[in-house]
VOVEXNU-766489 format. One line per field, with one value per residue (C-alpha): residue in three letters; x, y, z. Coordinates in Angstrom, 1 decimal. Each point is the difference from the previous one (the first is absolute). Layout:
BEGIN
resn = (Ala  ...) $
xx = (X  ...) $
yy = (Y  ...) $
zz = (Z  ...) $
***
This chain:
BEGIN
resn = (Unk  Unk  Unk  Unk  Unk  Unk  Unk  Unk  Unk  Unk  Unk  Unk  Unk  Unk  Unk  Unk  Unk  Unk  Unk  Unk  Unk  Unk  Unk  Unk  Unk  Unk  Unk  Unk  Unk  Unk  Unk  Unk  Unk  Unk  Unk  Unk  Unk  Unk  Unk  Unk  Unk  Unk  Unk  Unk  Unk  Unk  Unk  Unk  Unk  Unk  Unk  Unk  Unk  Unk  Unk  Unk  Unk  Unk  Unk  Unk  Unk  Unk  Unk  Unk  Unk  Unk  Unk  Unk  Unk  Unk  Unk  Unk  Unk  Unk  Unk  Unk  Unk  Unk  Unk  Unk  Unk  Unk  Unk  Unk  Unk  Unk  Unk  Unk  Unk  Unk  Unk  Unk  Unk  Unk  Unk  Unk  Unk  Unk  Unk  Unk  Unk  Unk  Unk  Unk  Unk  Unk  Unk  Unk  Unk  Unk  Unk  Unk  Unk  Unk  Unk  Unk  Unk  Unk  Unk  Unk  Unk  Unk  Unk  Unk  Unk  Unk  Unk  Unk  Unk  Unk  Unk  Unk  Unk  Unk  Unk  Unk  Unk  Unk  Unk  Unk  Unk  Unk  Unk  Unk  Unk  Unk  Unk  Unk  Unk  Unk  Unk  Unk  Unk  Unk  Unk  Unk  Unk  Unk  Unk  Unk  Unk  Unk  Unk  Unk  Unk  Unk  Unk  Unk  Unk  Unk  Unk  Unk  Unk  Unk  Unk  Unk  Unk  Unk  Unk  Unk  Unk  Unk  Unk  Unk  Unk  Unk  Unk  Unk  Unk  Unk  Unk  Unk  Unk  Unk  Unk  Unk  Unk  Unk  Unk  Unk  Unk  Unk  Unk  Unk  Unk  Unk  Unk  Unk  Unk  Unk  Unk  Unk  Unk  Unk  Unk  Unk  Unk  Unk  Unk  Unk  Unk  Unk  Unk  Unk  Unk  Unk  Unk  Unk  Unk  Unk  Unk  Unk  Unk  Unk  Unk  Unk  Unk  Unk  Unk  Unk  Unk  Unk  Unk  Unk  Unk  Unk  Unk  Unk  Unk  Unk  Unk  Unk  Unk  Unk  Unk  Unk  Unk  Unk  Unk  Unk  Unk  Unk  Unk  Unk  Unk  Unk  Unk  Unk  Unk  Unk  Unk  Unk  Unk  Unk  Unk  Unk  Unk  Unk  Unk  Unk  Unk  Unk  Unk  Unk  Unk) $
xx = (-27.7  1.4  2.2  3.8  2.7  3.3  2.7  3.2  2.8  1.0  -2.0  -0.5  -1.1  -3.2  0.4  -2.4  2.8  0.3  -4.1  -0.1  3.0  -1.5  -3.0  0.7  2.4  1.2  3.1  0.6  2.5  -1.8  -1.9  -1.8  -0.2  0.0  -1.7  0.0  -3.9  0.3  -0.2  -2.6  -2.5  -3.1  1.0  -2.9  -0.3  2.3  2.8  -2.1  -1.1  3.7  1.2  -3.2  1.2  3.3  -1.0  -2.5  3.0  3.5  0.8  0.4  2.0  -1.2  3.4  -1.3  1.8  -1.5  -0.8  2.8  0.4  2.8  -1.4  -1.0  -3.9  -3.1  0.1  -2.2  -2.7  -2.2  2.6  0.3  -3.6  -0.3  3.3  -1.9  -2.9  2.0  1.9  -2.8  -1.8  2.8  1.2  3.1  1.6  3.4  0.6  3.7  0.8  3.3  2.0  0.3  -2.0  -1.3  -2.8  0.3  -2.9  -0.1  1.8  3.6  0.4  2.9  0.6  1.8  2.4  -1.4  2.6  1.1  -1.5  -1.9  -2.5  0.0  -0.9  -2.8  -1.7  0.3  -1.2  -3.0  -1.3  0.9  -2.1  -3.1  0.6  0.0  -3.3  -1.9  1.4  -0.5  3.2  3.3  2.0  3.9  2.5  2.8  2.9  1.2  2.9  1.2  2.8  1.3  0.7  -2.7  0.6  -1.2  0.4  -0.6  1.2  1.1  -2.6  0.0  -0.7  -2.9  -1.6  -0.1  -1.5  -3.0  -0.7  -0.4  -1.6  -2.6  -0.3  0.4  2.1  2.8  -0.1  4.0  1.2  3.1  1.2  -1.0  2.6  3.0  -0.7  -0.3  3.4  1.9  -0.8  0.0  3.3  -1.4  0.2  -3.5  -0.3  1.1  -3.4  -1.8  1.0  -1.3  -3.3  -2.8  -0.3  -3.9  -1.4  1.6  -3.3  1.1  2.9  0.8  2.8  1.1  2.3  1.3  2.7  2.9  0.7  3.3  2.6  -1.3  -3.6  -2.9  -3.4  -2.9  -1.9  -1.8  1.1  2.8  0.8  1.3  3.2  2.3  0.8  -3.5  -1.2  3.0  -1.6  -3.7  1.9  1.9  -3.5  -1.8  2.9  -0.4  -4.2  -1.1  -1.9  -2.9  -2.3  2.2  -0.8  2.4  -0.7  -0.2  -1.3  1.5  2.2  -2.5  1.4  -2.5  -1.6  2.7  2.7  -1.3  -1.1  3.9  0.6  -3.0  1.5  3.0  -2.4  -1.3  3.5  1.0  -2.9  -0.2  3.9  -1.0  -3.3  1.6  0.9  -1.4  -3.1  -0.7  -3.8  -1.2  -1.0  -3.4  -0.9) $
yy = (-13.1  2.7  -1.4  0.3  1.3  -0.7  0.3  0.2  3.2  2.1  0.8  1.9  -0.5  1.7  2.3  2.2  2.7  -0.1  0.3  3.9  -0.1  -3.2  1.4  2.8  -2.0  -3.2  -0.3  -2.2  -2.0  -1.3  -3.6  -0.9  -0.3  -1.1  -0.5  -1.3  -1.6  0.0  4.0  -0.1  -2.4  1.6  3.5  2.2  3.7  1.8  -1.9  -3.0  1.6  1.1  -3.3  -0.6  2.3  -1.5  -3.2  0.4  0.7  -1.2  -3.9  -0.1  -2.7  -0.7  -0.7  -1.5  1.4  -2.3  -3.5  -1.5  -3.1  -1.4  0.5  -2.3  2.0  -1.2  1.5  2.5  -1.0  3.0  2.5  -2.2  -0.5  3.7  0.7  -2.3  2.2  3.5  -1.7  -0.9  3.3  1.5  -1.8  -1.3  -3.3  0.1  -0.8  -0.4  -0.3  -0.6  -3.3  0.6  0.2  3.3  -0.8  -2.8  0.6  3.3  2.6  -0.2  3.4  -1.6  -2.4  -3.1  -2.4  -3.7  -2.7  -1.9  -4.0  -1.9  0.1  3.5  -0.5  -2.5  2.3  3.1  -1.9  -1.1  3.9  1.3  -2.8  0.9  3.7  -0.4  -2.0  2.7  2.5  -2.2  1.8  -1.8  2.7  0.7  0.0  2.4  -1.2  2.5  1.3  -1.3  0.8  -2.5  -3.5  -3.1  -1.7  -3.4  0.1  -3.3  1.5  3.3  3.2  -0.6  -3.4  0.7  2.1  -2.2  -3.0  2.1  1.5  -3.7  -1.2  2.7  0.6  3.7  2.6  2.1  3.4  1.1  2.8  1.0  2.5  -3.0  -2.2  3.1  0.7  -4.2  -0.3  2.6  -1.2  -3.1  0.2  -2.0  0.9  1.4  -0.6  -3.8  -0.2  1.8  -2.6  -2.7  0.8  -1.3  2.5  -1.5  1.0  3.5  2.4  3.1  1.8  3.0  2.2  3.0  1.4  -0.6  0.8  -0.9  -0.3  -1.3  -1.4  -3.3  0.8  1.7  0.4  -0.3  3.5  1.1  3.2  1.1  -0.1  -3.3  -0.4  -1.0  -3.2  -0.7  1.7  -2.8  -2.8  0.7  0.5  -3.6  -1.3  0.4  -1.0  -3.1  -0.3  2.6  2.4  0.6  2.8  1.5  2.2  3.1  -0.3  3.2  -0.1  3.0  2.9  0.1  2.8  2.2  -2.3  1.2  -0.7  -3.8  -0.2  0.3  -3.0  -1.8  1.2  -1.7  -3.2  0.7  0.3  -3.0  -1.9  1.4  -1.5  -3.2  -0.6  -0.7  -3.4  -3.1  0.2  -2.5  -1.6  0.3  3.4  -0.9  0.2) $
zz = (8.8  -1.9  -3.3  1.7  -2.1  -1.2  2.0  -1.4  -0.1  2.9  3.3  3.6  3.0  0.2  3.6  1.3  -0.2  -3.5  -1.2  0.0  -2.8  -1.7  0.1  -2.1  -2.5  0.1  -1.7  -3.4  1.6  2.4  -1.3  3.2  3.4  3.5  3.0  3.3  0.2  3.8  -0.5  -2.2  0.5  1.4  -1.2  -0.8  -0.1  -2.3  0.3  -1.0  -3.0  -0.6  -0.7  -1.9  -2.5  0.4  -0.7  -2.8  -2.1  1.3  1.0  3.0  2.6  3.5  2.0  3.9  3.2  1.7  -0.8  2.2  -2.2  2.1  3.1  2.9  0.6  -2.4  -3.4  -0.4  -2.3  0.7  -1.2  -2.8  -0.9  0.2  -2.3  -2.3  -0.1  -0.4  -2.7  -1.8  0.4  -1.4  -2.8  1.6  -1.0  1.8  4.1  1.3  4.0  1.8  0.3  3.6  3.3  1.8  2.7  3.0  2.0  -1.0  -2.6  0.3  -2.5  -1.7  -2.6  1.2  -1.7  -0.2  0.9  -3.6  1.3  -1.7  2.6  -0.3  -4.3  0.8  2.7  -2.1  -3.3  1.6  0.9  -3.3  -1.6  2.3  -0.7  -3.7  0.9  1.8  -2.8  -2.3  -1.9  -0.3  2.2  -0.1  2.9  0.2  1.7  2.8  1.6  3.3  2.3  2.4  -1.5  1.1  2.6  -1.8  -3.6  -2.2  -3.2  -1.4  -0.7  -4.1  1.0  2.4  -2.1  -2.7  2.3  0.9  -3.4  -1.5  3.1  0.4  -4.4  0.6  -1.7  1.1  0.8  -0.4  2.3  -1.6  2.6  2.8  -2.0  0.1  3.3  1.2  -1.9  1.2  3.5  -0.1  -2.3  -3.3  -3.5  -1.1  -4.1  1.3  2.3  -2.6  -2.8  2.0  0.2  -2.1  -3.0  -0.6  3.5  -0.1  -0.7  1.9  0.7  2.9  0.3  2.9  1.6  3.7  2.9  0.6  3.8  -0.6  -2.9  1.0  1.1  -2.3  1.2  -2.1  0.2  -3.3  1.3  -2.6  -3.8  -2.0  0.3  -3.1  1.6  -0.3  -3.1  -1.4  1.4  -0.7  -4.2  0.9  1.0  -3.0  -2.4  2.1  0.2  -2.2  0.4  2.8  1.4  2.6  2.2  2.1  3.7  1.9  3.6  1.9  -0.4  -3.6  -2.2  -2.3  -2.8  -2.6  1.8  -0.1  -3.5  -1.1  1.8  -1.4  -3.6  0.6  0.5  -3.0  -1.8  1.2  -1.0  -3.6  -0.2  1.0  -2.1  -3.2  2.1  0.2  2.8  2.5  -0.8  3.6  1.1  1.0  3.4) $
***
């Protein structure tokens, strides 16, 4: 297993379309980045010994597509046990996955809301404890954006979130753009959901841009620039939890590699404001 390093600062997502420019510079502002292991795992050739080179000097975080950890079908340990293996080939100490569902007897392509039950908290605990047991890595959950209201719903979303991260012992991956875009439609106030989460399981952070179908109705994409709104609340969120590796999202509609590093600057201003505060203890995954 190759020593992993630090992660901490600003990061990317680390896209095929983006290796000819980072091949030939990576830019300062970038700190780390990251990957979806579902992509990679197996990967030989030259793109294997692309992220080889990648990875023998940037952190890097494996973020799963795939894992389905609300879902009603089996978890699937063999994609686990083989995450386990490409993490550990590669240095890499960090896994995060969805808080929703996205296969039922096959791939459903989407990422689906889980109803807010207590049920729902003790059946979702129970397969992130066995996945941190195959990876043998406490992972992080990112809470996700979701569009139609549950039909059953035991408690609020702050509320469910919390229940599984002390049920399960895992940290919280914080998408601050899924929080903006959850609040505008679902009509809450978003610094108010973000205060109530647990500042000591918060270990990673992801902000990005999105669509707006409607004045009541934005659509998670990844396919735009960070809006003000948002750049406000990912500044709000670490005066509230200090600060934590974050990372820009970009998925489609991906400009030229300069175009993103401003927006991973402003990341990086934001952080060096905050820094001079006090830090929460837990960023450990």
């Amino acid at each position: 297993m190759m020593n992993p390093l630090r992660l901490s600062g600003a990061g990317l997502g680390f896209r095929r379309e983006l290796l000819g420019a980072l091949k030939t510079r990576v830019p300062a502002a970038i700190d780390f980045f990251e990957l979806a292991p579902e992509n990679w795992i197996d990967m030989g050739g030259a793109h294997g010994r692309d992220l080889r080179s990648f990875t023998e000097r940037y952190p890097f975080v494996c973020h799963g597509l795939s894992l389905s950890l609300g879902g009603p079908s089996p978890l699937d340990e063999l994609l686990l046990r083989k995450t386990r293996q490409f993490m550990d080939a590669h240095g890499i100490q960090l896994y995060t996955e969805h808080l929703s569902y996205c296969s039922d007897d096959g791939h459903l392509y989407d990422l689906l809301p889980i109803p807010f039950t207590e049920e729902a908290v003790h059946y979702v605990a129970e397969r992130i404890r066995r996945a941190q047991d195959i990876l043998g890595r406490r992972i992080a959950i990112e809470n996700a954006s979701y569009y139609t209201p549950s039909p059953i719903a035991d408690m609020d979303e702050a509320t469910f979130i919390r229940a599984i991260l002390d049920a399960a012992d895992c940290a919280l991956h914080l998408d601050v753009n899924n929080v903006y875009v959850n609040s505008v439609n679902h009509r809450y106030d978003p610094v108010e959901f973000i205060r109530a989460l647990p500042t000591e399981r918060i270990v990673y952070l992801h902000v990005a841009g999105h669509y707006n179908e409607a004045d009541d109705l934005i659509v998670d994409t990844h396919g735009a620039d960070v809006i003000d709104p948002v750049w406000d609340l990912l500044d709000q969120t670490y005066r509230l939890h200090g600060v934590a590796p974050t990372l820009l999202e970009r998925d489609f509609n991906i400009p030229p590699l300069d175009d993103l590093v401003l927006e991973i600057e402003h990341i990086a201003r934001l952080q060096s404001r905050h820094r001079t505060h006090a830090q929460p203890t837990a960023r450990a995954s």
